[in-house]
N, CA, C and O atoms as CSV, one atom per row, in Angstrom:
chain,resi,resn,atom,element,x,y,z
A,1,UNK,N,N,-23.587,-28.069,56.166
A,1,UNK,CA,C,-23.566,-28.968,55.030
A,1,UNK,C,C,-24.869,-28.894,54.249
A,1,UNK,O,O,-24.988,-28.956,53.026
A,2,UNK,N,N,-25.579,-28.787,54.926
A,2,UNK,CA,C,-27.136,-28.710,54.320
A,2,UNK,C,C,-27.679,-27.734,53.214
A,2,UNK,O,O,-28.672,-27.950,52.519
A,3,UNK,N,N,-26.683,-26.370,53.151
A,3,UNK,CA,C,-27.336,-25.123,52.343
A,3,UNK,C,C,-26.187,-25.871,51.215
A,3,UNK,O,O,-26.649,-25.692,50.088
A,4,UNK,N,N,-25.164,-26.464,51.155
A,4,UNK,CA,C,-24.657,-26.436,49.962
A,4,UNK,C,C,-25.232,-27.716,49.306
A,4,UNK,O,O,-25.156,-27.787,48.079
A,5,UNK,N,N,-25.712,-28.579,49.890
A,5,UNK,CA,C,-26.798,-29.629,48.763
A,5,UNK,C,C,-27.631,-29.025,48.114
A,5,UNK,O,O,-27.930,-29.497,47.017
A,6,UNK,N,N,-28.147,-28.043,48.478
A,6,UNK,CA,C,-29.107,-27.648,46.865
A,6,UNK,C,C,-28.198,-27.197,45.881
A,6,UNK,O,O,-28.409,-27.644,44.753
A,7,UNK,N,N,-26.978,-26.215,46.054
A,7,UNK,CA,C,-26.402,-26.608,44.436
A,7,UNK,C,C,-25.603,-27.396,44.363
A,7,UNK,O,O,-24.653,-26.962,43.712
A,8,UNK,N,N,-25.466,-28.343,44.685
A,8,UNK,CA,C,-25.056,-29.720,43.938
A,8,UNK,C,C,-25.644,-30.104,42.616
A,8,UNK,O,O,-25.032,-30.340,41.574
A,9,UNK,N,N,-27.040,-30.129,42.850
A,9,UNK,CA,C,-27.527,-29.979,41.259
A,9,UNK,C,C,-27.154,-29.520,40.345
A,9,UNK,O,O,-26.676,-30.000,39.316
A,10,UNK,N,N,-27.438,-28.094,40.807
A,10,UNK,CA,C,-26.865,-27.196,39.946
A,10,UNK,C,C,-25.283,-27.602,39.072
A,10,UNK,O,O,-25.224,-27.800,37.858
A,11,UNK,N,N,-24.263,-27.651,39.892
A,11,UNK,CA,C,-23.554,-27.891,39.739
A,11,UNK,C,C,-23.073,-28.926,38.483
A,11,UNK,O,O,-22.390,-28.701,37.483
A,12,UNK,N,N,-23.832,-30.346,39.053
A,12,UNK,CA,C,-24.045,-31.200,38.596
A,12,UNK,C,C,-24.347,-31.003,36.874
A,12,UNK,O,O,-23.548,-31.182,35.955
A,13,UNK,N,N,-25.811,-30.565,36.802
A,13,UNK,CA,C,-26.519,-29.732,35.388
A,13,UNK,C,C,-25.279,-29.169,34.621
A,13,UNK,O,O,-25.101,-29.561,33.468
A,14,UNK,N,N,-24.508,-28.375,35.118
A,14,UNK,CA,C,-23.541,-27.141,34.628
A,14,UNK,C,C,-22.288,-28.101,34.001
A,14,UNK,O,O,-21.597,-27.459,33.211
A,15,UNK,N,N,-22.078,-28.779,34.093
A,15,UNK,CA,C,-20.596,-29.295,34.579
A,15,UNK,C,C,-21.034,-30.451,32.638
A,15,UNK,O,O,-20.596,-29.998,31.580
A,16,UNK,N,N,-21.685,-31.493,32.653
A,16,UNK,CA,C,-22.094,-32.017,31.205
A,16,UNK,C,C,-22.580,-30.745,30.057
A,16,UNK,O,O,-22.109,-30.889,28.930
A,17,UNK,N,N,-23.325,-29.741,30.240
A,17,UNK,CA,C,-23.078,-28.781,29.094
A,17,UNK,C,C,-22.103,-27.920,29.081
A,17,UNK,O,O,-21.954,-27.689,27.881
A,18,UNK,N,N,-21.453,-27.389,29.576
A,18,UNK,CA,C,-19.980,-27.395,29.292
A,18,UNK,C,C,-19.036,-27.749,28.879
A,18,UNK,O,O,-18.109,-27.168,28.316
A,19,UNK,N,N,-19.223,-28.798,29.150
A,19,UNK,CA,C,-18.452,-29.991,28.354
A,19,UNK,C,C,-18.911,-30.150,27.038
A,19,UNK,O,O,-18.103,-30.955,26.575
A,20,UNK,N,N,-19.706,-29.877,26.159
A,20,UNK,CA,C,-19.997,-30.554,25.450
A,20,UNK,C,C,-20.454,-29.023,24.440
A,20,UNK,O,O,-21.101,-29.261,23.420
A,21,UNK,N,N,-20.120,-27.554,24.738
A,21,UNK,CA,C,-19.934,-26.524,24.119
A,21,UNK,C,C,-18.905,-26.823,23.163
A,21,UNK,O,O,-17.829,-27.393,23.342
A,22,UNK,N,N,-19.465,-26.297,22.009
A,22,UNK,CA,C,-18.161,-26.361,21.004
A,22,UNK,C,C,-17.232,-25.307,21.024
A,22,UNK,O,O,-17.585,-24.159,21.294
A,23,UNK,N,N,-15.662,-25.714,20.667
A,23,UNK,CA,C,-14.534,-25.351,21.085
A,23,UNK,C,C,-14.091,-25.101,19.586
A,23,UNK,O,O,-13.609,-25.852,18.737
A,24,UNK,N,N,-14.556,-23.297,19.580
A,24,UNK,CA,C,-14.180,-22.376,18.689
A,24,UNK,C,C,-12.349,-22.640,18.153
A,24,UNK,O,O,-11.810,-22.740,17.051
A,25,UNK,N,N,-11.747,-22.682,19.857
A,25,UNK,CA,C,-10.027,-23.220,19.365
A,25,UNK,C,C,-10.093,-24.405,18.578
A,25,UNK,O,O,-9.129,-24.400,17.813
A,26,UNK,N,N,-10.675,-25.240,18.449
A,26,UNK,CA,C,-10.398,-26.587,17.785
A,26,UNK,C,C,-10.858,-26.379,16.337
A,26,UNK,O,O,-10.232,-26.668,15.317
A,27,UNK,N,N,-12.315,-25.711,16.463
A,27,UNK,CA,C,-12.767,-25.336,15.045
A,27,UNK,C,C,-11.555,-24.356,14.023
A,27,UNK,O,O,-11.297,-24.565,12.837
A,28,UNK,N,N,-11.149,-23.619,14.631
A,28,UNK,CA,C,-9.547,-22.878,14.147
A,28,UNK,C,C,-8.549,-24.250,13.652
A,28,UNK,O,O,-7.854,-24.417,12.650
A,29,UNK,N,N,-8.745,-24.845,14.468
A,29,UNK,CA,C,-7.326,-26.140,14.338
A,29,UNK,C,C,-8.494,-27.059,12.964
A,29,UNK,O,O,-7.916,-27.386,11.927
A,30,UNK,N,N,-9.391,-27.252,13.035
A,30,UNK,CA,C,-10.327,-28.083,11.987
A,30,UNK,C,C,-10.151,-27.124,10.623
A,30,UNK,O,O,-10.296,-27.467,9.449
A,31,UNK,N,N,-9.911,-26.252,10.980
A,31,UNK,CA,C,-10.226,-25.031,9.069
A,31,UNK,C,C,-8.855,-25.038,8.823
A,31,UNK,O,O,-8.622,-24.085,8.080
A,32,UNK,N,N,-7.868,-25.628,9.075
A,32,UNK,CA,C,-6.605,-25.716,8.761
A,32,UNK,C,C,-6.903,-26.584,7.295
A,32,UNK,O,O,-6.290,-26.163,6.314
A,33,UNK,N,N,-7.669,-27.587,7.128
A,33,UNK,CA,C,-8.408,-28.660,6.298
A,33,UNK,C,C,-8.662,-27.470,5.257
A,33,UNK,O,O,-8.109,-27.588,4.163
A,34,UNK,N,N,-9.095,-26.844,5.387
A,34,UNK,CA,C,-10.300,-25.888,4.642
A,34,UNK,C,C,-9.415,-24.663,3.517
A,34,UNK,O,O,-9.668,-24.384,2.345
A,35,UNK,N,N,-8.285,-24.108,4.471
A,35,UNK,CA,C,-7.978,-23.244,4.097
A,35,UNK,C,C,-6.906,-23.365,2.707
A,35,UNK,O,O,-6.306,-22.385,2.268
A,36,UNK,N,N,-6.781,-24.950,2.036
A,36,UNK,CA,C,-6.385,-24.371,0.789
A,36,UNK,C,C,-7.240,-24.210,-0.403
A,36,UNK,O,O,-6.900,-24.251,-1.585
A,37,UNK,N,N,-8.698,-23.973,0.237
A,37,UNK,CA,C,-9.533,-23.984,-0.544
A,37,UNK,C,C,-10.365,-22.320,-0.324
A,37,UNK,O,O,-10.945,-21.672,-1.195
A,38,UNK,N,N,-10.169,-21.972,1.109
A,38,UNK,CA,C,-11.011,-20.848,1.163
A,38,UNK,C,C,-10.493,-20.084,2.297
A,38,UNK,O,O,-9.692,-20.637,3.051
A,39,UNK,N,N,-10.881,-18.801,2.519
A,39,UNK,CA,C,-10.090,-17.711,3.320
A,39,UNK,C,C,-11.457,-17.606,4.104
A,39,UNK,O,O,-12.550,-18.004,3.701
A,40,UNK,N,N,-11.097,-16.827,5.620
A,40,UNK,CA,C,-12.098,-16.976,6.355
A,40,UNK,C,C,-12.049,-15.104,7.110
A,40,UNK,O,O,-12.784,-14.619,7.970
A,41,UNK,N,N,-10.935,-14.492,6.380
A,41,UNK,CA,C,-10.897,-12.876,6.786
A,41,UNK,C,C,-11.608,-11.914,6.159
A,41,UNK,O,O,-11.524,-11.784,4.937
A,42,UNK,N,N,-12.220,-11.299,6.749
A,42,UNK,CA,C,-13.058,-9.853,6.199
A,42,UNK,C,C,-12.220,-9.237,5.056
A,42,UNK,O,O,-11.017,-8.977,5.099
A,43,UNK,N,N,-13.331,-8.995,3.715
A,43,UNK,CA,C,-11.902,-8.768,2.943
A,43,UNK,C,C,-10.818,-9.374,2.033
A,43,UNK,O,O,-10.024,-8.761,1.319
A,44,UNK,N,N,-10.959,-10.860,2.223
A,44,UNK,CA,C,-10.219,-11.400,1.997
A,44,UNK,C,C,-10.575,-11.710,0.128
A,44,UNK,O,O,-11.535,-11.339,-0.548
A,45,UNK,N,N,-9.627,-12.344,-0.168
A,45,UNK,CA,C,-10.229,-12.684,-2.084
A,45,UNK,C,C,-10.795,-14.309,-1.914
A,45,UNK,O,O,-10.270,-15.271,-1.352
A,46,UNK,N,N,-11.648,-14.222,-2.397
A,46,UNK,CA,C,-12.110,-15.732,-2.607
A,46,UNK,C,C,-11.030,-16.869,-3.052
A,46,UNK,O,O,-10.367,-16.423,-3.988
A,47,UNK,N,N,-10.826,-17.544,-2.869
A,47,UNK,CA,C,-9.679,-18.699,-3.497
A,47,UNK,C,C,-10.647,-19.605,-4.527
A,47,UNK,O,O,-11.542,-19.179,-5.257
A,48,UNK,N,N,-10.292,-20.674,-4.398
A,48,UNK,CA,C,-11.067,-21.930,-5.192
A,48,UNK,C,C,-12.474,-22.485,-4.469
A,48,UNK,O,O,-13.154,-23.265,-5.136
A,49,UNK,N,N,-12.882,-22.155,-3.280
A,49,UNK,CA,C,-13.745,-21.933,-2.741
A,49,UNK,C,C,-14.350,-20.204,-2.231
A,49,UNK,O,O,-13.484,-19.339,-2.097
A,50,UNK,N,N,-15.504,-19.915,-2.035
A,50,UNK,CA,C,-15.348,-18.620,-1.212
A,50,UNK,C,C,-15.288,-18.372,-0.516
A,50,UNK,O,O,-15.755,-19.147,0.318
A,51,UNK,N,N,-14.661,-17.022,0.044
A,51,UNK,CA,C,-14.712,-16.421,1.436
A,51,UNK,C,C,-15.831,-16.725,2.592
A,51,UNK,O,O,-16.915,-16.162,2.745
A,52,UNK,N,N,-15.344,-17.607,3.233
A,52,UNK,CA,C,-16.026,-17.904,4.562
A,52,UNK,C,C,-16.821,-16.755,5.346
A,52,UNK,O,O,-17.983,-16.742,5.751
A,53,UNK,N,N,-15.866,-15.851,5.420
A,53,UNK,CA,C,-16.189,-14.723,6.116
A,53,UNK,C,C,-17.678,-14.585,6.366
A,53,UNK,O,O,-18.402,-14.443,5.381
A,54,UNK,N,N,-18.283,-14.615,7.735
A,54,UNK,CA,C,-19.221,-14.274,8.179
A,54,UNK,C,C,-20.213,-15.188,7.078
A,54,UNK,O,O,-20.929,-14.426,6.429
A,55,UNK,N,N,-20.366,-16.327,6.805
A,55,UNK,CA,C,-20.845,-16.873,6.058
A,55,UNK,C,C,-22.229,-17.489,6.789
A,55,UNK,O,O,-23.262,-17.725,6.163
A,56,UNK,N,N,-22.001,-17.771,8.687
A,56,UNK,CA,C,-22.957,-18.491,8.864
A,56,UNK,C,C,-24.128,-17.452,9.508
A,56,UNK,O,O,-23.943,-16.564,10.340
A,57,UNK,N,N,-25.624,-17.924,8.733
A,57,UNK,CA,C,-26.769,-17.199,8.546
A,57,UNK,C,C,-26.712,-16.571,7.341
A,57,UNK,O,O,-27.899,-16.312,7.141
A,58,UNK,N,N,-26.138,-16.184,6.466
A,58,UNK,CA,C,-26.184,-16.082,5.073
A,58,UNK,C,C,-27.154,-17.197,4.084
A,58,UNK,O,O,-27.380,-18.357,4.430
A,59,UNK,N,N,-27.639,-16.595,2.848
A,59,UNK,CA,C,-28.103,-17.809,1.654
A,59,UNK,C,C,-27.122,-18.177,1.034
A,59,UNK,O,O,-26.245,-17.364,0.742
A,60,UNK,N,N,-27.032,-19.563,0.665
A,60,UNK,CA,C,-25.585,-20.330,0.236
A,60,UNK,C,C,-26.006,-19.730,-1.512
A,60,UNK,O,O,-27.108,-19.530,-2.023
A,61,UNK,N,N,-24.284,-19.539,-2.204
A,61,UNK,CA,C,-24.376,-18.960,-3.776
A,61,UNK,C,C,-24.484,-17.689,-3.423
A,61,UNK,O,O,-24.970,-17.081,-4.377
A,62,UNK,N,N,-24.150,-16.565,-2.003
A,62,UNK,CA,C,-24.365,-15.042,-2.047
A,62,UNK,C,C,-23.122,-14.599,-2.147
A,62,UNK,O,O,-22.886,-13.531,-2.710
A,63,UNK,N,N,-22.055,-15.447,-1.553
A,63,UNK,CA,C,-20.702,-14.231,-1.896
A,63,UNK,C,C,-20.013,-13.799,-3.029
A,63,UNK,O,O,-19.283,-14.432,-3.792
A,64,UNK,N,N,-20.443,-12.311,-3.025
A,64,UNK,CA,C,-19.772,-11.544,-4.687
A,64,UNK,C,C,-18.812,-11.966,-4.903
A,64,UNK,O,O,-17.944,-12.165,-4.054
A,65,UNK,N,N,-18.720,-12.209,-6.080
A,65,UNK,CA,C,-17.500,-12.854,-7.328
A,65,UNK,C,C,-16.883,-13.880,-6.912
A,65,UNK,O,O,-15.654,-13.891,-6.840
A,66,UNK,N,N,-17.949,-15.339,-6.429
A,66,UNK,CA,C,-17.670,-16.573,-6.850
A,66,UNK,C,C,-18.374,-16.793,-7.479
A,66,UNK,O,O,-19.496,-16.295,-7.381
A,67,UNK,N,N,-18.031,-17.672,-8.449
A,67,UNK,CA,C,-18.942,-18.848,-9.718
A,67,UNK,C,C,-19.357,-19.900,-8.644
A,67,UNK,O,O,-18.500,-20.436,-7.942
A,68,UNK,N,N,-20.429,-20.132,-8.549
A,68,UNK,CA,C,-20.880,-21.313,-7.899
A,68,UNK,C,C,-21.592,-22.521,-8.794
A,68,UNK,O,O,-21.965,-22.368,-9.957
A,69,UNK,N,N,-21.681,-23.463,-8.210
A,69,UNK,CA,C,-22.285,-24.205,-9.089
A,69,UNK,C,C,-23.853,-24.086,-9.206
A,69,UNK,O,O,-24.433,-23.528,-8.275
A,70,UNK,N,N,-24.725,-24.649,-10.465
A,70,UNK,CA,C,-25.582,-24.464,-10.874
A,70,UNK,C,C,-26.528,-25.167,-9.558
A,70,UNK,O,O,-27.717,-24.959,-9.317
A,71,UNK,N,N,-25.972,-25.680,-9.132
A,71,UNK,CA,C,-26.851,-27.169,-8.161
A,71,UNK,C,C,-27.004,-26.370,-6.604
A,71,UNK,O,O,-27.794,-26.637,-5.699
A,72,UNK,N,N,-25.855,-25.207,-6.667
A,72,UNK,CA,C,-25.747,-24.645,-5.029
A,72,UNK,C,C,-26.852,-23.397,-5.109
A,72,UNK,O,O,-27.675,-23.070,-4.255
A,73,UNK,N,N,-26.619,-22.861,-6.304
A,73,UNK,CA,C,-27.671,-21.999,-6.949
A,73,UNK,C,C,-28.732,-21.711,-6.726
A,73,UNK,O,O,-29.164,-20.603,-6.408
A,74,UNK,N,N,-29.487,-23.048,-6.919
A,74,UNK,CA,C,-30.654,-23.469,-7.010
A,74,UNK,C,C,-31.090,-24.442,-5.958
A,74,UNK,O,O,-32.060,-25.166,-6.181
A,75,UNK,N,N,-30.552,-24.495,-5.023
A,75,UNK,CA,C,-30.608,-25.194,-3.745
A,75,UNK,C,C,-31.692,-24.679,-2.845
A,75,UNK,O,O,-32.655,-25.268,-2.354
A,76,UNK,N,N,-31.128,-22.896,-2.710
A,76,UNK,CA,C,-32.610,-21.785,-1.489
A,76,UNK,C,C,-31.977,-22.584,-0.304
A,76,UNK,O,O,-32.744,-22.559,0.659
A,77,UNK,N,N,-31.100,-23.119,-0.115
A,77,UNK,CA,C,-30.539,-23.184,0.873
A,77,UNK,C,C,-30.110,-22.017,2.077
A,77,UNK,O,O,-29.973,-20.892,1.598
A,78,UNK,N,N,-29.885,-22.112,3.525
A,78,UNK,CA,C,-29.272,-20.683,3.940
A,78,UNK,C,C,-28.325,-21.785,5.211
A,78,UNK,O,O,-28.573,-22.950,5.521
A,79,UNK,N,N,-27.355,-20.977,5.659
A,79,UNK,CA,C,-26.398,-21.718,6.225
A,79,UNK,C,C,-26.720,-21.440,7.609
A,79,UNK,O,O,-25.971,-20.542,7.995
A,80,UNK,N,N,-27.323,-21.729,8.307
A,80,UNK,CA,C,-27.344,-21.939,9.453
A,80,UNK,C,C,-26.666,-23.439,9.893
A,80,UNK,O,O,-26.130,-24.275,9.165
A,81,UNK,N,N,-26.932,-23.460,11.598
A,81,UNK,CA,C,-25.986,-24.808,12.040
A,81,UNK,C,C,-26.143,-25.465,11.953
A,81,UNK,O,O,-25.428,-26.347,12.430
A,82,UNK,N,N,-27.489,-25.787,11.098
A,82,UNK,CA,C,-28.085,-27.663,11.559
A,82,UNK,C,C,-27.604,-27.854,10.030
A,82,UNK,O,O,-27.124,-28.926,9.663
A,83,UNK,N,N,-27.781,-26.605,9.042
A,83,UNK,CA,C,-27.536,-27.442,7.358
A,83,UNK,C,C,-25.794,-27.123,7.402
A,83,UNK,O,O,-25.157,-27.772,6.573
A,84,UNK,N,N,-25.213,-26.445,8.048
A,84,UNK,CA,C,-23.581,-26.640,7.871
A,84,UNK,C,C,-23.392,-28.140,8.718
A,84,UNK,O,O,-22.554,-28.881,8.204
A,85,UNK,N,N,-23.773,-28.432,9.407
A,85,UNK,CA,C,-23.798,-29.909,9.712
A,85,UNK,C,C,-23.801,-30.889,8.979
A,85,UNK,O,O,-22.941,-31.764,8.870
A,86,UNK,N,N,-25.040,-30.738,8.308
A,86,UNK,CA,C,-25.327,-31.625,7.350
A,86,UNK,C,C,-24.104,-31.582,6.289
A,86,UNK,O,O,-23.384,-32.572,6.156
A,87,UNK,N,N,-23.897,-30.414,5.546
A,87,UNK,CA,C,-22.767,-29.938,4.498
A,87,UNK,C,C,-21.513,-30.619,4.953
A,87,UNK,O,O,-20.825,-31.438,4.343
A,88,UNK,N,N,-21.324,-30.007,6.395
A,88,UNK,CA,C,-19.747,-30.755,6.658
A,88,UNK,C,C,-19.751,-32.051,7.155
A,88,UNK,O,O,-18.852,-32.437,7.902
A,89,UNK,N,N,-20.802,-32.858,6.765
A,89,UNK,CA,C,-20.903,-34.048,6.878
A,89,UNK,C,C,-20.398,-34.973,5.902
A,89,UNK,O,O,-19.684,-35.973,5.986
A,90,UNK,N,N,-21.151,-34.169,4.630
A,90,UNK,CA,C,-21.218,-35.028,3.125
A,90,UNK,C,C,-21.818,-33.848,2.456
A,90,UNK,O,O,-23.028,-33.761,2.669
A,91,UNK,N,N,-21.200,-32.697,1.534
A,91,UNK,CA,C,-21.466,-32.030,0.795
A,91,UNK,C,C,-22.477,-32.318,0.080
A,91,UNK,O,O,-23.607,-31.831,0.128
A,92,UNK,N,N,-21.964,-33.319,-0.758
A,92,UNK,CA,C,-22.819,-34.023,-2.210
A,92,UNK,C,C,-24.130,-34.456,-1.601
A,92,UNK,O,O,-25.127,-34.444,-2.323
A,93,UNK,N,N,-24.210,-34.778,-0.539
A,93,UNK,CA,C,-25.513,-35.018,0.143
A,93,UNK,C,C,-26.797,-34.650,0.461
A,93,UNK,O,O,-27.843,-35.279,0.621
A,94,UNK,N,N,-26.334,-32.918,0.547
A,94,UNK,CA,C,-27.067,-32.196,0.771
A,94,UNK,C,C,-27.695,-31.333,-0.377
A,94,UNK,O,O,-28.854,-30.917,-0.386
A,95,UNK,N,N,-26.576,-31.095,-1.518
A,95,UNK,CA,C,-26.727,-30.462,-2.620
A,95,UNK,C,C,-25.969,-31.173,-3.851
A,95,UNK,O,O,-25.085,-30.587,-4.475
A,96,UNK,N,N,-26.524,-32.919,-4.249
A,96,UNK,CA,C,-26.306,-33.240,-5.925
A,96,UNK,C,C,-25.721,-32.334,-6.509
A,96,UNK,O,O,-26.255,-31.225,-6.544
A,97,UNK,N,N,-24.628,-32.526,-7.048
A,97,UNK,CA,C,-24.336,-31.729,-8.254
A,97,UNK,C,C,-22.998,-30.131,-7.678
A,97,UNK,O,O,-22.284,-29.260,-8.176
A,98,UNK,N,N,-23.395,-30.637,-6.472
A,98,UNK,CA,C,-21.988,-29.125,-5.909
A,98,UNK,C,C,-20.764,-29.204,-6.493
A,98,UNK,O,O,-20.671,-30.387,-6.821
A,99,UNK,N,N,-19.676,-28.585,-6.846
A,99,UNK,CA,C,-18.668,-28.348,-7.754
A,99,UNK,C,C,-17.726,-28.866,-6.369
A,99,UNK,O,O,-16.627,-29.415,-6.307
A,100,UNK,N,N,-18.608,-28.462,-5.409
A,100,UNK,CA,C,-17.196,-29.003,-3.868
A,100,UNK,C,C,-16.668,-29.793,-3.657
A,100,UNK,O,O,-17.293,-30.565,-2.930
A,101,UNK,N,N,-15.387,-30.222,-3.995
A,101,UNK,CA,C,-15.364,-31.693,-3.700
A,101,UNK,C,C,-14.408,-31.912,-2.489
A,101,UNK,O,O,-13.191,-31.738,-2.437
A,102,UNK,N,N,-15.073,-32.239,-1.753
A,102,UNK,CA,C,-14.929,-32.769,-0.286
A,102,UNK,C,C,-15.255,-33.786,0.385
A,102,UNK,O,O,-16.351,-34.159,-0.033
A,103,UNK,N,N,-14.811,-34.588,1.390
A,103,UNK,CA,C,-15.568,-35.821,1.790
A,103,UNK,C,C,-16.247,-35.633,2.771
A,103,UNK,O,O,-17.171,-36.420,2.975
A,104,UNK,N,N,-16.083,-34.857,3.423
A,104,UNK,CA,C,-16.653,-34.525,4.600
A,104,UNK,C,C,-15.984,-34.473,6.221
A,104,UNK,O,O,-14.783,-34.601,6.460
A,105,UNK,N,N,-16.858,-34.298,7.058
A,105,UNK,CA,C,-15.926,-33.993,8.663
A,105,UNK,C,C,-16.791,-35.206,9.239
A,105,UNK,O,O,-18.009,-35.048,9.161
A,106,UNK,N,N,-16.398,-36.217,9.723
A,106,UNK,CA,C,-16.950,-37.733,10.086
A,106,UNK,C,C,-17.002,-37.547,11.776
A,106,UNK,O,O,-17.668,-38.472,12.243
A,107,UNK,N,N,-16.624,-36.855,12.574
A,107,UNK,CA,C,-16.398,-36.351,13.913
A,107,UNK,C,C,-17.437,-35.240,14.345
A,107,UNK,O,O,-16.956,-34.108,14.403
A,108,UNK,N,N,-18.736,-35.360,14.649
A,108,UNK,CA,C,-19.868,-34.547,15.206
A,108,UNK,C,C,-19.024,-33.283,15.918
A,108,UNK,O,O,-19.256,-32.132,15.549
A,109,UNK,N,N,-18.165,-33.525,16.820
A,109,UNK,CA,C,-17.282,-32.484,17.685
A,109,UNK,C,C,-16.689,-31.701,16.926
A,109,UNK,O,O,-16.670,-30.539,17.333
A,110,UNK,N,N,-16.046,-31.951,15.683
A,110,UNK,CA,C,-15.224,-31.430,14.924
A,110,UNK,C,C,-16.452,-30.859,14.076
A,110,UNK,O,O,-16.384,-29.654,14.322
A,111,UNK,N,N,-17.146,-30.976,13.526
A,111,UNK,CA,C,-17.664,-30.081,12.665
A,111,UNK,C,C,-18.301,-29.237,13.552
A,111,UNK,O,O,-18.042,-28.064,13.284
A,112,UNK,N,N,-19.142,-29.389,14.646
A,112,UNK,CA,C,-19.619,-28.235,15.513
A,112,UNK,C,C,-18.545,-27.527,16.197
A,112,UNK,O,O,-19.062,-26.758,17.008
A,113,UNK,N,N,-16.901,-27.431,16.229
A,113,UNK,CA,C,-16.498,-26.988,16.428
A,113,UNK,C,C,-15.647,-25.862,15.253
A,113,UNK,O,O,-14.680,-25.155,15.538
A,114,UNK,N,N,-16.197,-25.938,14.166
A,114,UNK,CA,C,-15.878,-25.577,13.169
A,114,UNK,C,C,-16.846,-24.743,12.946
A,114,UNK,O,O,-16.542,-23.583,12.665
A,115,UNK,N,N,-17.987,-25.060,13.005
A,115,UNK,CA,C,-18.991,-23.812,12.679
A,115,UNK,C,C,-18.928,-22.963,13.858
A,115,UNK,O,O,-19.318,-21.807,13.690
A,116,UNK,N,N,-18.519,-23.295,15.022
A,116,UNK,CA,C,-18.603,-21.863,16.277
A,116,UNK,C,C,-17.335,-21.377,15.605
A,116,UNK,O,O,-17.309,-20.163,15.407
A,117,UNK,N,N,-16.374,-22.012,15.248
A,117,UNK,CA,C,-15.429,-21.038,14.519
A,117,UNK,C,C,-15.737,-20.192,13.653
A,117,UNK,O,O,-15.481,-19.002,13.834
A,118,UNK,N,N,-16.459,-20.722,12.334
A,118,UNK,CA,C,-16.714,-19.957,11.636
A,118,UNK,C,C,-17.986,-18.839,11.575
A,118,UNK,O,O,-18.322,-18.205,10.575
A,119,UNK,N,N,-18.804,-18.750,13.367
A,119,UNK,CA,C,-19.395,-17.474,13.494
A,119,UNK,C,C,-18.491,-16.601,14.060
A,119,UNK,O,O,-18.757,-15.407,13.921
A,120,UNK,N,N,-17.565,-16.872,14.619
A,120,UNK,CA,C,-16.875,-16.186,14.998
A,120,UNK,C,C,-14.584,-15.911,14.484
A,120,UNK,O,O,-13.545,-15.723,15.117
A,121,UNK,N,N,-14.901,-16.034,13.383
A,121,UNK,CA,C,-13.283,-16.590,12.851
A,121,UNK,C,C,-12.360,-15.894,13.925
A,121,UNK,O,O,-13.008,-15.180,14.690
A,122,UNK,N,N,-11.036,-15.929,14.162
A,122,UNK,CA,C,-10.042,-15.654,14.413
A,122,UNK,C,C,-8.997,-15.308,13.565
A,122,UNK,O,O,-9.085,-16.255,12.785
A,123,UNK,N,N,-8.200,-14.732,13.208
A,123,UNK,CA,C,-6.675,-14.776,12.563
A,123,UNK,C,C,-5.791,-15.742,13.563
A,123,UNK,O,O,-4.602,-15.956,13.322
């Protein structure tokens, strides 16, 4: 009994971050929201929003042949996870003046499960 109490800890440690990894499947089930506004496939044509595709770590206003707004423009923003957080929180929040109109993702789980989606999209 004695050699398996030291990983109990371990165990222990392992078992709450796991739990609490964001769930790329759900982020798929969250862009269901998204997608009559924007496509998330390599390739794909921009809609009324742009192509997601491989968007996170990019500078926001880079994907060829969308019009963006003047306000996203001029932001120097870049999309990493902590400002897509912020974004899929409250757009207008982060960048006055965005053409996006969205209310936002009010569920911490749901938007971090949306951005592991969107480093990694699925079909």
């Amino acid at each position: 009994m004695r050699k398996f109490s030291l990983f109990l800890p371990l165990i222990a440690l392992a078992g709450p971050a796991a739990a609490q990894a964001p769930d790329a499947a759900l982020g798929k089930r969250v862009f269901m929201r998204c997608m009559a506004c924007h496509n998330v496939a390599a390739n794909a044509p921009n809609k009324i929003g742009p192509n997601l595709y491989g968007i996170v770590g990019k500078k926001a206003a880079a994907i060829p042949g969308f019009r963006y707004s003047t306000a996203l423009q001029k932001s120097g923003i870049s999309w990493d996870v902590a400002t897509l957080d912020k974004w899929l929180t409250r757009p207008s929040a982060v960048v006055p003046g965005t053409s996006m109109v969205f209310a936002g993702i009010g569920k911490p789980e749901e938007r971090q499960a949306l951005i592991a989606y969107l480093k990694k999209p699925t079909p």
